[in-house]
N, CA, C and O atoms as a Tinker XYZ file with bonds, in Angstrom:
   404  protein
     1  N    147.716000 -290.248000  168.358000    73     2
     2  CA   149.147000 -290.414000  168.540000    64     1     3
     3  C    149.700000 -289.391000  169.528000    63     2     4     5
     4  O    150.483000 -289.777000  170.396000    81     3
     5  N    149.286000 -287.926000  169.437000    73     3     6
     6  CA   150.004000 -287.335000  170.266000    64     5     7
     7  C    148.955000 -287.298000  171.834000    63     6     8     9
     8  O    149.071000 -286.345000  172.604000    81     7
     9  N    148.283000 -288.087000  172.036000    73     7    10
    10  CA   147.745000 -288.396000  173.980000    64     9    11
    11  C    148.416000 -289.578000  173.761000    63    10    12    13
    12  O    149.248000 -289.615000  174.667000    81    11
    13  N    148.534000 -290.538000  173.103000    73    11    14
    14  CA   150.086000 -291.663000  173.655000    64    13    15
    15  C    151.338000 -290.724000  173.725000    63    14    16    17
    16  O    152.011000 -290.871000  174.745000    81    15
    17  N    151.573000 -290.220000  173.243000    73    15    18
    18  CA   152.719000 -289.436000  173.457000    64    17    19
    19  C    153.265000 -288.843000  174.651000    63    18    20    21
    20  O    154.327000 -288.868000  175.273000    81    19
    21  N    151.772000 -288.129000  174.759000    73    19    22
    22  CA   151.872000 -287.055000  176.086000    64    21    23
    23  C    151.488000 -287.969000  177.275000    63    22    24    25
    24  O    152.022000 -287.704000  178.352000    81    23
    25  N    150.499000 -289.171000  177.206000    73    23    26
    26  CA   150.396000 -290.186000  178.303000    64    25    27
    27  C    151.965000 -290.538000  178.655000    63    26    28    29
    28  O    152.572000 -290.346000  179.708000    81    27
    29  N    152.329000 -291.007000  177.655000    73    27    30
    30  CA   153.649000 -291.883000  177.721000    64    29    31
    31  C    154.778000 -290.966000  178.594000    63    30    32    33
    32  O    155.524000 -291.477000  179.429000    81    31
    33  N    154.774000 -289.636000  178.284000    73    31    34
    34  CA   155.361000 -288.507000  178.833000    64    33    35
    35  C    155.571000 -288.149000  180.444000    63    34    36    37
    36  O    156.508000 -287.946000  181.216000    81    35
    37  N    154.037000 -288.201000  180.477000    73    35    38
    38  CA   153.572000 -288.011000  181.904000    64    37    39
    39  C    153.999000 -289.241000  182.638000    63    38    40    41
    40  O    154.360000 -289.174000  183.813000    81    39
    41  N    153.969000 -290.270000  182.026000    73    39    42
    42  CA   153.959000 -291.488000  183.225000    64    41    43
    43  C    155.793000 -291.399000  183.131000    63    42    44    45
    44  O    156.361000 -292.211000  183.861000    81    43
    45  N    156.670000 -290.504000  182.317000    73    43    46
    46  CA   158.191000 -291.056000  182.368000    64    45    47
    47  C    158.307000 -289.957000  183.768000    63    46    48    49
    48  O    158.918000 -290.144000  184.820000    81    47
    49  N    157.582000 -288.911000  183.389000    73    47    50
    50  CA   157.844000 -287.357000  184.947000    64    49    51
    51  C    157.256000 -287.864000  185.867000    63    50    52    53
    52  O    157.567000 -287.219000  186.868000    81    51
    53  N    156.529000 -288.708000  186.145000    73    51    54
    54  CA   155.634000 -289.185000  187.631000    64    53    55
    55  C    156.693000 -290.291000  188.038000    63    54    56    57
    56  O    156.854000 -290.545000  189.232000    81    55
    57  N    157.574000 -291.097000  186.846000    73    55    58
    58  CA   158.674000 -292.156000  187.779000    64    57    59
    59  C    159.660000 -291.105000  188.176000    63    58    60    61
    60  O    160.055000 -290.924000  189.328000    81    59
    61  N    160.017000 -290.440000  187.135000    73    59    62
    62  CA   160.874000 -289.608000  187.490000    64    61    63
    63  C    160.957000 -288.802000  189.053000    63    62    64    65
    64  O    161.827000 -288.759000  189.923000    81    63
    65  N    159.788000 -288.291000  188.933000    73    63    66
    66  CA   159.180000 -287.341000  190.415000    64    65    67
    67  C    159.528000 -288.254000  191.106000    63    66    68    69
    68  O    160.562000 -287.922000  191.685000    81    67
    69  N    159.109000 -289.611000  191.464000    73    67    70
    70  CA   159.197000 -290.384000  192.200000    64    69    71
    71  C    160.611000 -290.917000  193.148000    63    70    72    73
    72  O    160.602000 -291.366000  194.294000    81    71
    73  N    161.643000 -290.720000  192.348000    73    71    74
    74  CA   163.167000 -290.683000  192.564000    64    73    75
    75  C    163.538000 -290.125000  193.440000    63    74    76    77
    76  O    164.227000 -290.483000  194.395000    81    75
    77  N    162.904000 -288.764000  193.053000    73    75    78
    78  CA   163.773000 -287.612000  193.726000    64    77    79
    79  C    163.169000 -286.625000  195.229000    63    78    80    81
    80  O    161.975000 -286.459000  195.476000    81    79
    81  N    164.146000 -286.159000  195.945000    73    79    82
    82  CA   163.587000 -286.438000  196.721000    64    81    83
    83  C    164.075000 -284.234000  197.336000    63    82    84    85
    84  O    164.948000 -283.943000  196.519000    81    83
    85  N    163.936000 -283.444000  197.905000    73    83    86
    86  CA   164.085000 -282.058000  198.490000    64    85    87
    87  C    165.466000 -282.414000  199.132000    63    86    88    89
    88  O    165.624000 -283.440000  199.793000    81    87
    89  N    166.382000 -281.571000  198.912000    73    87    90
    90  CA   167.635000 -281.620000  199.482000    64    89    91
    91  C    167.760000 -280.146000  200.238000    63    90    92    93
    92  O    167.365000 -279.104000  199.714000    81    91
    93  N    168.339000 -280.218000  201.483000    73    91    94
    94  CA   168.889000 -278.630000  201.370000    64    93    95
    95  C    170.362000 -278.648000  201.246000    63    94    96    97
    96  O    170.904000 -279.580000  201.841000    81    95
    97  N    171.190000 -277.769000  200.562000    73    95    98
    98  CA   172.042000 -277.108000  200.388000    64    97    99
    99  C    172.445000 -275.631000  200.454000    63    98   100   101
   100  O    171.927000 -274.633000  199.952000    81    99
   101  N    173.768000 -275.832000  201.399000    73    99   102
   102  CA   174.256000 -274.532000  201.515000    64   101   103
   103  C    174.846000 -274.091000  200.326000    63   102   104   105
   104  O    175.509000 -274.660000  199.458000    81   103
   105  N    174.355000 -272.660000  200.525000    73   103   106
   106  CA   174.461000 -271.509000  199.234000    64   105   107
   107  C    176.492000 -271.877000  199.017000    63   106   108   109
   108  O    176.984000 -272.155000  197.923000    81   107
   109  N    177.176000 -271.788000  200.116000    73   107   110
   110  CA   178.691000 -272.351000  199.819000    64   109   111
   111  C    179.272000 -273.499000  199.387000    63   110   112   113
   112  O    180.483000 -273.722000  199.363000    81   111
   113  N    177.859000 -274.674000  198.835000    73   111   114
   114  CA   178.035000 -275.529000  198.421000    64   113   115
   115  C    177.889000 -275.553000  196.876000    63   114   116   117
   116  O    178.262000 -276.497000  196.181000    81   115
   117  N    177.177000 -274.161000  196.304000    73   115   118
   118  CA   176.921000 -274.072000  195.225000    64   117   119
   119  C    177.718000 -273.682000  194.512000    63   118   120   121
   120  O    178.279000 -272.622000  194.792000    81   119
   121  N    178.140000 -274.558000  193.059000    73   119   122
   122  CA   179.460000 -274.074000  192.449000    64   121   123
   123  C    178.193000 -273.165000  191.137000    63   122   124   125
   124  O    177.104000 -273.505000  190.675000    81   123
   125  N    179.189000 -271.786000  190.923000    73   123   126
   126  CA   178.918000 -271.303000  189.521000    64   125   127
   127  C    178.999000 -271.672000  188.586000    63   126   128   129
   128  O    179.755000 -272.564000  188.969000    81   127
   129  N    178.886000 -271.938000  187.110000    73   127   130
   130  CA   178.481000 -272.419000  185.863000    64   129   131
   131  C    179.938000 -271.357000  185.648000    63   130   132   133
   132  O    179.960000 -270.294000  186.268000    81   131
   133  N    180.897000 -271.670000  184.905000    73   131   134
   134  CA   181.860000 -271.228000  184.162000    64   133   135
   135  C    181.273000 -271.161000  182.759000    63   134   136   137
   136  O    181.220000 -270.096000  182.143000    81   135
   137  N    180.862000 -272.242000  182.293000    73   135   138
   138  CA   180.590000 -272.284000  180.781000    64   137   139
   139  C    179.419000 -271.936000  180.734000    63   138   140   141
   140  O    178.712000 -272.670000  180.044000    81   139
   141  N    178.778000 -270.828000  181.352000    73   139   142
   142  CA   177.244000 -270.278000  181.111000    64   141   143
   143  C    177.623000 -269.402000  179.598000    63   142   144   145
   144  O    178.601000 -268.806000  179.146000    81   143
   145  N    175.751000 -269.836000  178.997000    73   143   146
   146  CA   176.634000 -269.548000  177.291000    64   145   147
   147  C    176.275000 -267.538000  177.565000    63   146   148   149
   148  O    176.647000 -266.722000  176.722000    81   147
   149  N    175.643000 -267.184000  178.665000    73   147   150
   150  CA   175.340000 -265.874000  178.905000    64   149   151
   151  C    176.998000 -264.889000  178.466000    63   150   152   153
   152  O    177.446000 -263.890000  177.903000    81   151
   153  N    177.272000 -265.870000  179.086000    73   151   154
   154  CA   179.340000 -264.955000  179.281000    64   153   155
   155  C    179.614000 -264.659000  177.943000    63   154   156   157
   156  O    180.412000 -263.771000  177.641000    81   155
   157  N    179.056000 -265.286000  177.172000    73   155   158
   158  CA   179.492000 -264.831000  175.327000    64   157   159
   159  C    179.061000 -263.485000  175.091000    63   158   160   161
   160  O    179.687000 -262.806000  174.277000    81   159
   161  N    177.782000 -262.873000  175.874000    73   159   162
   162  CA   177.551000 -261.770000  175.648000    64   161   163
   163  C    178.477000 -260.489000  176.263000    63   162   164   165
   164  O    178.088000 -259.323000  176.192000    81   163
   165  N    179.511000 -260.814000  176.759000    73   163   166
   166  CA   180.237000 -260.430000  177.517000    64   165   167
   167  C    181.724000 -259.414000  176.265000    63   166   168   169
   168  O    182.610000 -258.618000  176.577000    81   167
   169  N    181.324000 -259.983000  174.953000    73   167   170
   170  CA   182.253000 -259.808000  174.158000    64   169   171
   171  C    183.190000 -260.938000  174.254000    63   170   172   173
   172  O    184.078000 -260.902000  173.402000    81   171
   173  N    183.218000 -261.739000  174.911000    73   171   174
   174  CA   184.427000 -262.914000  174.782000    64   173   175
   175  C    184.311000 -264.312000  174.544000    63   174   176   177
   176  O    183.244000 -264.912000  174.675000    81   175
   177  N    185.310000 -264.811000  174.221000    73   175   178
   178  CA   184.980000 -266.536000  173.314000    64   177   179
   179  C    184.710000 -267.398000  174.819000    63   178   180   181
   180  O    185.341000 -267.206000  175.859000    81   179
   181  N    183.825000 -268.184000  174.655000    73   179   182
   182  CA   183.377000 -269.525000  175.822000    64   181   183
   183  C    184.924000 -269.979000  175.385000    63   182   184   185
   184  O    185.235000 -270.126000  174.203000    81   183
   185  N    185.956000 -270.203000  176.618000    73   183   186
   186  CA   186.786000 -270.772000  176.841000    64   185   187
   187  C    185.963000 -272.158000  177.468000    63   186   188   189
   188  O    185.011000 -271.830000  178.175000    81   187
   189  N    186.106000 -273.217000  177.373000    73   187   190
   190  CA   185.269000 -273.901000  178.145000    64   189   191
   191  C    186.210000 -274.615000  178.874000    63   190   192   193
   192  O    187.364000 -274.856000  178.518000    81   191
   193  N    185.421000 -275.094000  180.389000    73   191   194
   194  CA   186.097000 -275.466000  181.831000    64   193   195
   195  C    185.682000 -276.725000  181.864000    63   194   196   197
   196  O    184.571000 -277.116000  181.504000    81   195
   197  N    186.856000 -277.599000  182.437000    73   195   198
   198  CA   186.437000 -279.379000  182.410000    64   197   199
   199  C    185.387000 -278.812000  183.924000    63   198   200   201
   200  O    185.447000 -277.881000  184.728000    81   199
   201  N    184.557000 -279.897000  183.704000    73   199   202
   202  CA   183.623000 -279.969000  184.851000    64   201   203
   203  C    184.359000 -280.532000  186.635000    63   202   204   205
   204  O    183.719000 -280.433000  187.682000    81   203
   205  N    185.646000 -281.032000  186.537000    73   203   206
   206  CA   186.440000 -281.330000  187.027000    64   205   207
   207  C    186.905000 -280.142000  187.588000    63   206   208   209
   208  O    186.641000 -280.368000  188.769000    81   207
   209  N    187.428000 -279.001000  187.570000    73   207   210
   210  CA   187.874000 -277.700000  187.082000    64   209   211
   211  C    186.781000 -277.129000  187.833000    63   210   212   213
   212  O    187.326000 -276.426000  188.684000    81   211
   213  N    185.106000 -277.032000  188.019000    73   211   214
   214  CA   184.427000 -276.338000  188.677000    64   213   215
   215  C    184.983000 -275.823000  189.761000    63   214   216   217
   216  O    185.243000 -274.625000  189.651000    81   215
   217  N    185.228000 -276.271000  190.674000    73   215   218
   218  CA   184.925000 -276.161000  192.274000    64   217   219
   219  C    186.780000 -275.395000  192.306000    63   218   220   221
   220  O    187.013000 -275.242000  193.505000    81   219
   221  N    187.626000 -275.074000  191.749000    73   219   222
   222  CA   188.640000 -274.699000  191.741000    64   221   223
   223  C    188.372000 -273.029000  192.402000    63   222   224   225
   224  O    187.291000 -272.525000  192.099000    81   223
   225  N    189.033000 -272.453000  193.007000    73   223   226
   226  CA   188.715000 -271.506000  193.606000    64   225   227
   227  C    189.241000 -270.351000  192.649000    63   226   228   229
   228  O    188.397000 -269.469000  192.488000    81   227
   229  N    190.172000 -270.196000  192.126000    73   227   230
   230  CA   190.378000 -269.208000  190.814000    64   229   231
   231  C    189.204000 -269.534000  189.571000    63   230   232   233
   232  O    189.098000 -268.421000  189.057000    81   231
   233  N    188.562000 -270.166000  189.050000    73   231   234
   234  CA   187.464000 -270.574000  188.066000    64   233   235
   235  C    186.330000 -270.128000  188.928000    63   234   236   237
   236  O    185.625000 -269.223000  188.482000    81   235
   237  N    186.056000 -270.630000  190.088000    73   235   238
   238  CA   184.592000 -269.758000  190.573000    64   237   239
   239  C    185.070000 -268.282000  190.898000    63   238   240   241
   240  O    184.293000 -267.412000  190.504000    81   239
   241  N    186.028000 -267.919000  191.442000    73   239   242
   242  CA   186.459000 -266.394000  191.442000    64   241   243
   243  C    186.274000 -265.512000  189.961000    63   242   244   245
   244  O    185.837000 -264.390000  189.705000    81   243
   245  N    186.658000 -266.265000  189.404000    73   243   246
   246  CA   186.526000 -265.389000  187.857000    64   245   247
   247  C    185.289000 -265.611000  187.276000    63   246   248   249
   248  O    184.764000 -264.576000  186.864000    81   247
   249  N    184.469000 -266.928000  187.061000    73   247   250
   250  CA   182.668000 -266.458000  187.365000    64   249   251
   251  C    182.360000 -265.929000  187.795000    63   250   252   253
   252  O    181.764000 -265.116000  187.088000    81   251
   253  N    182.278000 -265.585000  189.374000    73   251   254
   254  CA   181.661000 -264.773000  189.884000    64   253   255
   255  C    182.016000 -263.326000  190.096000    63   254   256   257
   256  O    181.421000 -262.650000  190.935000    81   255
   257  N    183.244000 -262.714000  189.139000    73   255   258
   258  CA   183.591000 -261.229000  188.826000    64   257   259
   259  C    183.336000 -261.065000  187.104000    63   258   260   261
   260  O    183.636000 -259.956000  186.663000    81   259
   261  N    182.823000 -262.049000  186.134000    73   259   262
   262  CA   182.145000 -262.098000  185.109000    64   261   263
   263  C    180.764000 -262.273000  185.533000    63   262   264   265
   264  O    179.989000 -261.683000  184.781000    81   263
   265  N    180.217000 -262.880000  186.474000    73   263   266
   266  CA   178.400000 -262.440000  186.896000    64   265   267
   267  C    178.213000 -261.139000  187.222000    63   266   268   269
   268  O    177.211000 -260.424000  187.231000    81   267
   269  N    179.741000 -260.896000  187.582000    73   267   270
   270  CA   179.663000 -259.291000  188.568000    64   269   271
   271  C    179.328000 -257.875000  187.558000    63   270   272   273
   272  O    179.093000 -256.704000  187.858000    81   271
   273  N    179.439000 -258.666000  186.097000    73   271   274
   274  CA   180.117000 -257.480000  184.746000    64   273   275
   275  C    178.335000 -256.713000  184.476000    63   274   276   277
   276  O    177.383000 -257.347000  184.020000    81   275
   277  N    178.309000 -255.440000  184.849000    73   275   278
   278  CA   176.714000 -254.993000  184.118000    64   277   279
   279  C    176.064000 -255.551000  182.984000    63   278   280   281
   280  O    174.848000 -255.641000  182.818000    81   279
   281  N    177.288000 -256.049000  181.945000    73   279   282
   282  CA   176.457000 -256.512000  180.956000    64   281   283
   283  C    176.241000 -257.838000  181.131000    63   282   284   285
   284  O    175.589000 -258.374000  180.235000    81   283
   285  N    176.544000 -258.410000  181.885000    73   283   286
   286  CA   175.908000 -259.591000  182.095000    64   285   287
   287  C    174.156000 -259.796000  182.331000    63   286   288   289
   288  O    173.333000 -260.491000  181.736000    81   287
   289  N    174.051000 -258.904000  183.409000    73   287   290
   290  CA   172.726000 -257.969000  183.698000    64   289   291
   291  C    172.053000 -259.012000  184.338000    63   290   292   293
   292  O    170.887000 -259.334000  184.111000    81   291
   293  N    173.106000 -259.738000  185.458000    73   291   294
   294  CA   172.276000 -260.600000  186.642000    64   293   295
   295  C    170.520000 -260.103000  186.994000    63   294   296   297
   296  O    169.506000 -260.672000  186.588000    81   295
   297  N    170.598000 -259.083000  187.720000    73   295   298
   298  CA   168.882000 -258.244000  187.965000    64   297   299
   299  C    168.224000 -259.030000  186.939000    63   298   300   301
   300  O    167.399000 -259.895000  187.231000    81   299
   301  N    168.596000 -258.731000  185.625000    73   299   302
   302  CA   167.496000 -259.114000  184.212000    64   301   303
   303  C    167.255000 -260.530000  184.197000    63   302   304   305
   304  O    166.175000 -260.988000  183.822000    81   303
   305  N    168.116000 -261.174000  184.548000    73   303   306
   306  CA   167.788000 -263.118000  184.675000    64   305   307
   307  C    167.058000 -263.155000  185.718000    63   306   308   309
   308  O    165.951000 -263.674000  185.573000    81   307
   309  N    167.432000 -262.624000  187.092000    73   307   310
   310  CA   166.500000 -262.711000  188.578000    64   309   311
   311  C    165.198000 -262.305000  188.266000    63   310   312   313
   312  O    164.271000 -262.858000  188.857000    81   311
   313  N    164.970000 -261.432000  187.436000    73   311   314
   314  CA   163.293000 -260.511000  186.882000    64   313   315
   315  C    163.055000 -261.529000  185.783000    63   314   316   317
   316  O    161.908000 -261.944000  185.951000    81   315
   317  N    163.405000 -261.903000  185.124000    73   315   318
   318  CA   162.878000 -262.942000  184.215000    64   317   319
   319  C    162.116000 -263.895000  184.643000    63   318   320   321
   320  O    160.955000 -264.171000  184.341000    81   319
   321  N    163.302000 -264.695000  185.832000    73   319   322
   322  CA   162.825000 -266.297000  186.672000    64   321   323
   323  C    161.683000 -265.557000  186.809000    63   322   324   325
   324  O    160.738000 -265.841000  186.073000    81   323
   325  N    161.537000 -264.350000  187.882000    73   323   326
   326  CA   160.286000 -264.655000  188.949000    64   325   327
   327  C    159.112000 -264.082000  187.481000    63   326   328   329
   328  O    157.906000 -264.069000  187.725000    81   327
   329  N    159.424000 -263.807000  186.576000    73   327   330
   330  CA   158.311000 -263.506000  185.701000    64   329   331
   331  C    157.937000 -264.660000  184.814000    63   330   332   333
   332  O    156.741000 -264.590000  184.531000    81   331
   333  N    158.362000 -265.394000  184.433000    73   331   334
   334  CA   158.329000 -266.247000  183.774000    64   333   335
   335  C    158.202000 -267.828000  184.405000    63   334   336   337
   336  O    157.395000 -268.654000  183.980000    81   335
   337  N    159.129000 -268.057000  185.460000    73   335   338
   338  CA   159.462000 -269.067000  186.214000    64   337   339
   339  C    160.585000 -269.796000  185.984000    63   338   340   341
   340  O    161.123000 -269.196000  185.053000    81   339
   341  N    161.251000 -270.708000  186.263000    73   339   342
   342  CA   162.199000 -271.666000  185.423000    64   341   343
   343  C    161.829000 -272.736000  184.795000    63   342   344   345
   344  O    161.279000 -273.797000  185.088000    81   343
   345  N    162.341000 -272.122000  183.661000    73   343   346
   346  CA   161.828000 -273.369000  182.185000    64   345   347
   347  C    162.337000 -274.342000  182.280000    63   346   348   349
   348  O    161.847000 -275.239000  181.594000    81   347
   349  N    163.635000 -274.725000  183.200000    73   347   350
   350  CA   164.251000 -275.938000  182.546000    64   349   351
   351  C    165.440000 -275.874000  182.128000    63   350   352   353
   352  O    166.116000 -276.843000  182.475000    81   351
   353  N    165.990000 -275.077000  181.489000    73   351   354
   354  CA   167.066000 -275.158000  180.320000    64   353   355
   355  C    167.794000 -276.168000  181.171000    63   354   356   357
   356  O    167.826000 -277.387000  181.004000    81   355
   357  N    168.428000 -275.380000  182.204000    73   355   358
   358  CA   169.581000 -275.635000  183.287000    64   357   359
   359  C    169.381000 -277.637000  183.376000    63   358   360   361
   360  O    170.284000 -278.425000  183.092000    81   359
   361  N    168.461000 -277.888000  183.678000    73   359   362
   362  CA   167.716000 -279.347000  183.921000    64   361   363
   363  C    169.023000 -279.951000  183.725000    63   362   364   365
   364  O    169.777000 -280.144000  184.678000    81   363
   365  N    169.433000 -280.369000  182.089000    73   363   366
   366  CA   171.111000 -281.416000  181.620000    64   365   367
   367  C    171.981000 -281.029000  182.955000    63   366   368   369
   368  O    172.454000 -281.849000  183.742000    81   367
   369  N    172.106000 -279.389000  183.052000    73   367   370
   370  CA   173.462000 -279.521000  183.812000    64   369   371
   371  C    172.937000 -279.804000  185.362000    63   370   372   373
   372  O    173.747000 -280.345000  186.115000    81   371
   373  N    171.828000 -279.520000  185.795000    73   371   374
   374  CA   171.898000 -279.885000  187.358000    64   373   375
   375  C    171.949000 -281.396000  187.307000    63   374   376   377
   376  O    172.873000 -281.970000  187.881000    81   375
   377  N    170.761000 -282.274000  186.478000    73   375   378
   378  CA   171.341000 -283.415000  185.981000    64   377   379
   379  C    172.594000 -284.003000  186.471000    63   378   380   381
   380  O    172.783000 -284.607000  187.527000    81   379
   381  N    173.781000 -283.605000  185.116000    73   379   382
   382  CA   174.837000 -283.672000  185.328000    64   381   383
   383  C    175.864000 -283.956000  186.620000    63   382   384   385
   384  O    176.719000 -284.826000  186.782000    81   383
   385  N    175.456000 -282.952000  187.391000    73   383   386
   386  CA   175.907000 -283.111000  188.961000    64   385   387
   387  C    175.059000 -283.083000  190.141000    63   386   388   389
   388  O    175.175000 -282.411000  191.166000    81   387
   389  N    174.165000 -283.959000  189.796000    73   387   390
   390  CA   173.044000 -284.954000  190.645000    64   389   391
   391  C    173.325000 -286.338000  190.767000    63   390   392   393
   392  O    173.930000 -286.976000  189.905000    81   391
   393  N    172.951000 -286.745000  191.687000    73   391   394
   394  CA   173.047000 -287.757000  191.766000    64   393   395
   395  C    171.037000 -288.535000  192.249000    63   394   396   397
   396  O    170.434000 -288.007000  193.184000    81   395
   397  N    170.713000 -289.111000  191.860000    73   395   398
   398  CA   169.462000 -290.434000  192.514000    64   397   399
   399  C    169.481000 -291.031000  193.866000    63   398   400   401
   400  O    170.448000 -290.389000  194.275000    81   399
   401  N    169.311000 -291.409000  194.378000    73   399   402
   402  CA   168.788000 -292.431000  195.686000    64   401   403
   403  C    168.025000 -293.143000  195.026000    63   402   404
   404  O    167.402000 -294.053000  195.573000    81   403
């Protein structure tokens, strides 16, 4: 049961792979995550931001002076990725504001 599983798995990531295709994007095209659940460690409640609401220039200003906060401890996520790699988590939200061909 679990090599049907994991067959079945593999053949959904090989259509999947198949979709998608290398994009480049400029770094000024990239909106910040407001509702990153990291910011809770920050001492403060996830206010949460309509996804609509991203690209607003006061909402990425105030992400990116809450990425700016030491305890956020940007360095420690950048040393993580390259130690670990990226798992994924993020996957739903890039998802989210992806689009297919």
């Amino acid at each position: 049961m679990v090599a049907a599983i994991s067959t079945r798995r593999g053949s959904i990531l090989d259509n999947l792979f198949s979709l998608l295709s290398p994009v480049t994007v400029n770094l000024d095209d990239l909106l910040l995550d407001p509702n990153n659940p990291r910011f809770s460690e920050l001492g403060e409640g996830l206010n949460s931001v309509a996804e609509s609401r991203f690209a607003d220039s006061k909402v990425q200003s105030s992400t990116f002076d809450k990425m700016r906060d030491q305890r956020f401890d940007v360095n420690e996520l950048r040393d993580t990725i390259k130690t670990l790699g990226f798992r994924g988590e993020a996957l739903p939200s890039i998802a989210s504001v992806s689009r297919l061909r």
